[in-house]
C-alpha positions in Angstrom: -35.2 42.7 0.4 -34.2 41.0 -3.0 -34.8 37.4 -3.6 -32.1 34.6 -2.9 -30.4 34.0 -6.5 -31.6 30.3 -6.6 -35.2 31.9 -6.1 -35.1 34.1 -8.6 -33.5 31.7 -10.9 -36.8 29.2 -10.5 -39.1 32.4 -11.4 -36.9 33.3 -14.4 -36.9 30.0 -15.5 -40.5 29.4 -15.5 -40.8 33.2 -17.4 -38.7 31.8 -19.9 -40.5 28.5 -19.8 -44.3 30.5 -20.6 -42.9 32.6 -22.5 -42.5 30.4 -26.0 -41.8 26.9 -27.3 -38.5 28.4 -28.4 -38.0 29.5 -24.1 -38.9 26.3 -23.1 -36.4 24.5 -25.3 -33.2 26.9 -23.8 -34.7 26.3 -20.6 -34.2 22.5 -21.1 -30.9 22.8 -22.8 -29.8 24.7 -20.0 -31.1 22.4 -17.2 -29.3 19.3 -19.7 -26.4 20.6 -19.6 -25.7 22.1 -16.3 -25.5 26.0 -17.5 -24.7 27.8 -14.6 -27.2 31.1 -15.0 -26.6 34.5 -13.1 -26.1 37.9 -13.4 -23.0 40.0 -14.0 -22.0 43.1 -15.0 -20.3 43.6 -18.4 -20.0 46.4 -20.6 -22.9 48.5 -21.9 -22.7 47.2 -25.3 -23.9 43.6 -24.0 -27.5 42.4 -23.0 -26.2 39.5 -21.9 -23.3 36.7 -22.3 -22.0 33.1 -22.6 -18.8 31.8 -21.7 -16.2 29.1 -22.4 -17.1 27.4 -19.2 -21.0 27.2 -19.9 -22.0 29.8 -18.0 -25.0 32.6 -19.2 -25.0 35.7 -17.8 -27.5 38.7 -17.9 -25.9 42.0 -17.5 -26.1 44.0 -14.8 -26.0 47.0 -16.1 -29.4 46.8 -17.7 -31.6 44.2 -15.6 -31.7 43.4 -11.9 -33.7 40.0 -10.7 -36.9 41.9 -10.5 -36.9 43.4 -13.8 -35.6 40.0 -15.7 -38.8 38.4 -14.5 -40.9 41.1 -16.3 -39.1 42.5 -19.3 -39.5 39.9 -22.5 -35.9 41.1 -24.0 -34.4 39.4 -20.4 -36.4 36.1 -21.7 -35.2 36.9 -25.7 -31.8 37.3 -24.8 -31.8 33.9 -22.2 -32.7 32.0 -25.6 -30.3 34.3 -27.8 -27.2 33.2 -26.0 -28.2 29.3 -25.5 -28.6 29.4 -29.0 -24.8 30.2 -28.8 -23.8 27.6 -26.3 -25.8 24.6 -28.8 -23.7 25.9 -31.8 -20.5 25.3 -29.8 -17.5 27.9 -29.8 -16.3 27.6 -33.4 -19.5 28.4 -34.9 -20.8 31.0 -32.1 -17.5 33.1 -32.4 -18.4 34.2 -36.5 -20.8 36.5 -38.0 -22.9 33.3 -39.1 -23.6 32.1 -35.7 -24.3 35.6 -34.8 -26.8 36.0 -37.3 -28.6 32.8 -36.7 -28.3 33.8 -32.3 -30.0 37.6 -33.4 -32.8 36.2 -36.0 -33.8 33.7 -33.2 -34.0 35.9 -30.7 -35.4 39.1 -32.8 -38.1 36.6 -34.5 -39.2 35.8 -31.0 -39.2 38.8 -29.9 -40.8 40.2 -32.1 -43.8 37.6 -31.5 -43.9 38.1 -27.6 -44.3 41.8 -28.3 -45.7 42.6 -31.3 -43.3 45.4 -32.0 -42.0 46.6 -35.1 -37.5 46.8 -34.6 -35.8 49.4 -35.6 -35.7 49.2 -39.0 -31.6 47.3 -38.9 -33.5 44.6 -36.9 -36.0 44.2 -39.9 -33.4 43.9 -42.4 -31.4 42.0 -40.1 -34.5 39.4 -39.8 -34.6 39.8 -43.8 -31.2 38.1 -44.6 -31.1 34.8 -45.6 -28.9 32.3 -43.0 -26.0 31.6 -45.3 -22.6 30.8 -46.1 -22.0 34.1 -48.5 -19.8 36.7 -47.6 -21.9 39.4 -48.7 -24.6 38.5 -46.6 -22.5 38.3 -43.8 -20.4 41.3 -43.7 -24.1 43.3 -44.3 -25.5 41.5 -41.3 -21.9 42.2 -39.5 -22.6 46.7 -40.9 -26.1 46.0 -39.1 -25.0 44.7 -35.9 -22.7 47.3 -35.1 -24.9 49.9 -36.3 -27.6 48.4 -33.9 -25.4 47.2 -30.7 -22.2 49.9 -31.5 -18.8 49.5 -32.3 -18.1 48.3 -28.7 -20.5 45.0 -29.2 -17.3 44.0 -31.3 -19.4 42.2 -34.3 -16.1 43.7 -36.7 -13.8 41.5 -34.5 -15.0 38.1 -35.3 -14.3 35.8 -38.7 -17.6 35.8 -40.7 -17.8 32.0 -41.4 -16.9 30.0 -38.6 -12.9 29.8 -38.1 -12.5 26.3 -39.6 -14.4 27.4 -42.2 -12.8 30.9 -42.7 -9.3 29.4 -42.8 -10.3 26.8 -45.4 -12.1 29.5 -47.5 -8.2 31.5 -47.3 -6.6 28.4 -47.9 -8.9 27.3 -51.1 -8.6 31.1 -52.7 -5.1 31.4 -52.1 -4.2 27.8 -53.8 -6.6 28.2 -57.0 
């Protein structure tokens, strides 16, 4: 018999919670701000997801109550896409908020576990958090080599939106 969803969501919480200070932080965000927290299924592509309306989802596909409680990349990704959800939309729909989201939850990761990434995660980690292009369209090639076309990093503006129409509107006018 599998647990009742507000159960499980209690235990998950308090993974997250134990797991770091960084955990412990999304956890409070998300209790702040009324984040509705589930499960859902979603493409294979995604871990997990946010969405317009607040909500955080784990996927389906890849975790099932029990396992969320056990596996650290369940906890990594909680605190990946909360990371999302304190940027706000403009800035979590763009490379650069991607790229912030990924380092946070790769960095953390990467201390829960010890691991070494695959070696697009490392030079993912590597790249400075800026407002350059280059930067960002590398970090866009690594994504997609990481997560697959399907993740859909290509799709998104690489600042920003307010930000990427102003840096149009400034080259175009000089």
């Amino acid at each position: 018999m599998s647990m009742d969803r507000s159960a499980w969501l209690e235990k998950y919480f308090q993974r997250v919670i134990e797991s770091s200070e960084e955990g412990a932080a999304a956890v409070r965000f998300v209790r702040e701000n009324q984040v509705r927290v589930g499960m859902r299924r979603a493409r294979k592509s995604v871990g997990a997801f946010w969405t317009l309306s607040r909500k955080f989802y784990l996927n389906s596909v890849h975790y099932t109550m029990e396992s969320a409680l056990e596996n650290p990349r369940a906890w990594t990704l909680f605190v990946h896409e909360v990371r999302h959800l304190q940027q706000g939309t403009l800035t979590a729909m763009s490379v650069y908020g991607e790229l912030d989201a990924w380092q946070y939850e790769f960095r953390l990761y990467k201390k829960l576990t010890g691991r070494k990434l695959k070696p697009e995660l490392e030079e993912l980690l590597s790249l400075p958090l800026e407002f350059d292009r280059t930067t960002l369209k590398h970090a866009q090639q690594l994504m997609t080599k990481f997560a697959g076309f399907w993740y859909g990093a290509w799709i998104l503006p690489l600042y920003p939106i307010h930000k990427e129409i102003k840096f149009w509107v400034m080259r175009k006018s000089h």
